[in-house]
C-alpha positions in Angstrom: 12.3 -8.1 5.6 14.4 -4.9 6.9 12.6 -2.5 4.2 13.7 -4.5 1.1 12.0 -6.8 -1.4 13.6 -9.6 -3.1 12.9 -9.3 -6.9 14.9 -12.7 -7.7 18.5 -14.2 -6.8 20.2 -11.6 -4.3 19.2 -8.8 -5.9 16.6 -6.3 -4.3 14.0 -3.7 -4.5 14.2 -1.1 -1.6 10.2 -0.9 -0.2 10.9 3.1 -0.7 11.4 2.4 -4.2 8.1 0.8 -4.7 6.3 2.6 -1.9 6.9 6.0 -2.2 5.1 7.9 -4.4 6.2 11.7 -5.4 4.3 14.6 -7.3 5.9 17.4 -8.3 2.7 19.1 -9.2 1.2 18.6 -5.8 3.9 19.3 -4.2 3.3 16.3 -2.0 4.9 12.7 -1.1 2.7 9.8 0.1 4.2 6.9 1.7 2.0 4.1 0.4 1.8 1.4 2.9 0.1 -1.4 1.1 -3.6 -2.9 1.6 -4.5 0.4 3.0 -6.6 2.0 0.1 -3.2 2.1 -1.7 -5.3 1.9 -5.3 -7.8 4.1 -4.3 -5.3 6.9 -3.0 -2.9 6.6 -6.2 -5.5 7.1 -8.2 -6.8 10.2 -6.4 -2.6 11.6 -6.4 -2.5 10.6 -10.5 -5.6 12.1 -12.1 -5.4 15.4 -9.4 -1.9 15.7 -10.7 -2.8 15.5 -14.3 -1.3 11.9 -14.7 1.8 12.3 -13.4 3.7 10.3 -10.8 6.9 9.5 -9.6 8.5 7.3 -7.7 12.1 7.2 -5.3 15.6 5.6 -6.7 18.6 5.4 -5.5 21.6 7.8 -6.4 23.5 5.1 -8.3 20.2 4.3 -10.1 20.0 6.2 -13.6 17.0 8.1 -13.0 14.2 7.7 -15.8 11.5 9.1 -17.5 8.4 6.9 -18.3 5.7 7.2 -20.9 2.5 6.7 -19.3 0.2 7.0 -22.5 -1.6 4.0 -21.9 -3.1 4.4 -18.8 -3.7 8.7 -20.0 -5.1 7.2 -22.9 -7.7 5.0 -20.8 -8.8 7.4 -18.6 -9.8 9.9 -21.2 -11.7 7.3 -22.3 -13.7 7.3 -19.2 -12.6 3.5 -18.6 -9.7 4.2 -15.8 -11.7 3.3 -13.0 -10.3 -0.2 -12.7 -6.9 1.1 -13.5 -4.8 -0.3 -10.5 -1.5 -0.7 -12.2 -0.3 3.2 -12.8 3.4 3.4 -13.4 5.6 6.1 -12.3 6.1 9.1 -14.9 9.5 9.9 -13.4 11.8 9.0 -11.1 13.7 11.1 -8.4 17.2 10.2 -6.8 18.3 10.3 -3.2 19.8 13.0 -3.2 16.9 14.9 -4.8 14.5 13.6 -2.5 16.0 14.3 0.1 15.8 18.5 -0.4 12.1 17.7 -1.8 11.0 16.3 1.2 11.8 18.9 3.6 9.3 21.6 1.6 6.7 18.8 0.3 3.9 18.2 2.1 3.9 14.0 3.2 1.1 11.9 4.7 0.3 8.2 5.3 -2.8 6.4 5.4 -2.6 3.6 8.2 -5.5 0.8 8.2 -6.7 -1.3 11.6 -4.0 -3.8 11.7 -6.7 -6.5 12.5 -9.2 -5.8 9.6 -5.7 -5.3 7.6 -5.2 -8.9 8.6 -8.5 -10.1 7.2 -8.5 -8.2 4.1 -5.1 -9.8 3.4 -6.3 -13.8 4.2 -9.5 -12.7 2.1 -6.7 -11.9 -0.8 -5.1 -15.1 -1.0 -8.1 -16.7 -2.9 -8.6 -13.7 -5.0 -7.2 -14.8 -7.8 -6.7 -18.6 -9.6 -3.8 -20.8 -7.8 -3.4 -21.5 -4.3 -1.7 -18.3 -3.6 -3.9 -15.4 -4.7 -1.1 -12.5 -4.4 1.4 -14.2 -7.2 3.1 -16.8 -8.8 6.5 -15.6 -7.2 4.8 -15.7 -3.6 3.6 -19.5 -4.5 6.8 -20.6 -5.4 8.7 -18.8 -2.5 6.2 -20.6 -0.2 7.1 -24.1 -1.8 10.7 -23.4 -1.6 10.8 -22.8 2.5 8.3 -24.9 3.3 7.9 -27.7 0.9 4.8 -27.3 1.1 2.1 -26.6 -2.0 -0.4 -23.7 -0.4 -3.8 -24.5 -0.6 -6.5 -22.2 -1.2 -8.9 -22.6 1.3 -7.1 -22.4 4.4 -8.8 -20.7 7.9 -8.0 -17.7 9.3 -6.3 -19.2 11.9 -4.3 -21.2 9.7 -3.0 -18.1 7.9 -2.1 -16.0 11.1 0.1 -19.6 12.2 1.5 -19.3 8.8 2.1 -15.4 8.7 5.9 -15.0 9.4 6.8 -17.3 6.4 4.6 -15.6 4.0 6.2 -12.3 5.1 9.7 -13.5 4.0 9.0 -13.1 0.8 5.4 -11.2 0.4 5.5 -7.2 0.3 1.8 -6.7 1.1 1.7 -7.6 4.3 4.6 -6.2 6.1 4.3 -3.7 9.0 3.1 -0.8 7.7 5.4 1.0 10.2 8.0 -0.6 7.7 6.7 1.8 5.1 6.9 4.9 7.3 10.3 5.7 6.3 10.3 9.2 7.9 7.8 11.1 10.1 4.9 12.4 8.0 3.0 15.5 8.7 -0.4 13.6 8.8 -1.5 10.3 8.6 -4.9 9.8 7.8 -6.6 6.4 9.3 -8.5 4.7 6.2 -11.4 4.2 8.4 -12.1 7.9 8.4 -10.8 8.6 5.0 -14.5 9.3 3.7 -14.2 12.9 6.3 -10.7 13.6 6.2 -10.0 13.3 2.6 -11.0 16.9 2.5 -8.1 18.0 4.9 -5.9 16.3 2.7 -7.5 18.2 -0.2 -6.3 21.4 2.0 -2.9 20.7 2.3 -2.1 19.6 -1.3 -1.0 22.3 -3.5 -3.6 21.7 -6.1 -2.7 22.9 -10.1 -4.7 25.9 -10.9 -5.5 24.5 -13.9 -6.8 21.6 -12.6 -11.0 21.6 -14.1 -12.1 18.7 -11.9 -11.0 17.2 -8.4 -11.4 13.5 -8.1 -12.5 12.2 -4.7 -10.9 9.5 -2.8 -12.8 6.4 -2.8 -12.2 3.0 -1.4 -12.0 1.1 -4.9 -11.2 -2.8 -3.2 -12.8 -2.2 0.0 -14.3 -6.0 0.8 -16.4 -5.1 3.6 -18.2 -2.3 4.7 -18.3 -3.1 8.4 -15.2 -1.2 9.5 -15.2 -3.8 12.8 -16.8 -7.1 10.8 -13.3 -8.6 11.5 -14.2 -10.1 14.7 -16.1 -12.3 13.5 -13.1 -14.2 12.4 -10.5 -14.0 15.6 -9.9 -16.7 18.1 -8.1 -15.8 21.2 -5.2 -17.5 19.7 -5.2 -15.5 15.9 -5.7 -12.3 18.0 -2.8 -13.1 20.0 -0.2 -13.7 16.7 -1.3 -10.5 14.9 -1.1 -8.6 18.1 2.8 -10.2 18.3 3.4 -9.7 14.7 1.9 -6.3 14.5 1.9 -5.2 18.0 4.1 -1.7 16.4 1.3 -0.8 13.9 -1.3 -1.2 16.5 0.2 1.2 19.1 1.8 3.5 16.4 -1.6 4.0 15.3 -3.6 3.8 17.7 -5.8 1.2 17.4 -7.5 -1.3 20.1 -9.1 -4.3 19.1 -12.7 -4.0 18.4 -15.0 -6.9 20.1 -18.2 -6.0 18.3 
């Protein structure tokens, strides 16, 4: 995918654009790989920085400043806790960036490549069609393959399948893709329940901030970190291991028999 997302005819988004998340507040920068807690850590960054949240654009982008009432609005309400769609408040150019992110604090959260697997062939039937992610990824799956997806396929059929759905599908890229420059920590989402409070450390929080809001996995669909196991054949183990042989040793992670 070489770190860009296709948004429709040759035009395209860069992954840093969509995937890097900026508080000035905080003082901080979070590269958000996704299906790695991604909703349950931008929520933490957006109500600890008093709703505001921007995102990376280029330098011959126009930057902008959004109006993020609605989701504000909601949470004061006490009924943000599904919120999983919170827009940027601002935008900050290349050039910009670039000065902010040698003072701001950045992290990562990386996720067990093969339970990242699962999770994502679990998502394909979470929503109506027989493509859960979206109606652009069904119709980008037709176009290659000719093919309608159905959406009950195996495990094993999705890891055969991987590489075409990766042409087109953000979600499920490397998350080493995402890691656009060397954080200072990255914090494995396995462990986030005890190291969220060393993140809480390093962020500079606002001093007026009256209530700090604890990470917590929001979509987890398990919680049996190693239950993917369960669902590997010597063959699936071997494709994700090909396809994400960099996350695995970036990351350290070993496959888990039990």
């Amino acid at each position: 995918m070489n770190n860009y997302y296709p948004k429709g005819d040759d035009n395209y988004y860069p992954l840093k654009a969509l995937y890097c998340w900026i508080s000035k507040d905080l003082e901080t920068v979070w590269l958000d790989a996704p299906k790695n807690g991604s909703t349950s850590v931008r929520q933490f960054l957006w109500k600890t920085s008093q709703y505001s949240l921007g995102k990376w654009c280029d330098n011959n982008t126009k930057p902008r400043v959004y109006e993020n009432k609605t989701g504000i609005d909601a949470y004061k309400k006490n009924i943000s806790d599904d919120i999983t769609n919170i827009q940027p408040s601002y935008q900050v150019p290349a050039n910009q960036f670039n000065n902010l992110q040698k003072k701001y604090y950045t992290f990562m959260v990386s996720r067990d490549p093969y339970a990242r697997a699962v999770s994502s062939w679990k998502m394909m039937g979470a929503s109506p069609g027989y493509f859960g992610w979206s109606t652009f990824a069904q119709e980008q799956y037709y176009l290659i393959t000719g093919k309608r997806q159905k959406n009950d396929i195996s495990f094993l059929e999705y890891c055969k399948n991987l590489e075409i759905y990766m042409t087109f599908e953000k979600h499920i890229q490397k998350q080493t893709d995402f890691m656009f420059y060397r954080p200072d920590n990255i914090y494995k989402l396995e462990n986030l329940s005890t190291q969220q409070q060393a993140l809480i450390n390093r962020i500079k929080i606002p001093k007026n901030t009256t209530e700090l809001h604890m990470i917590q996995h929001k979509h987890q669909r398990s919680n049996k970190s190693n239950s993917y196991a369960e669902y590997y054949t010597p063959e699936s183990r071997k494709i994700i291991e090909n396809i994400y042989g960099d996350d695995i040793e970036q990351f350290g992670y070993k496959y888990n028999e039990h």
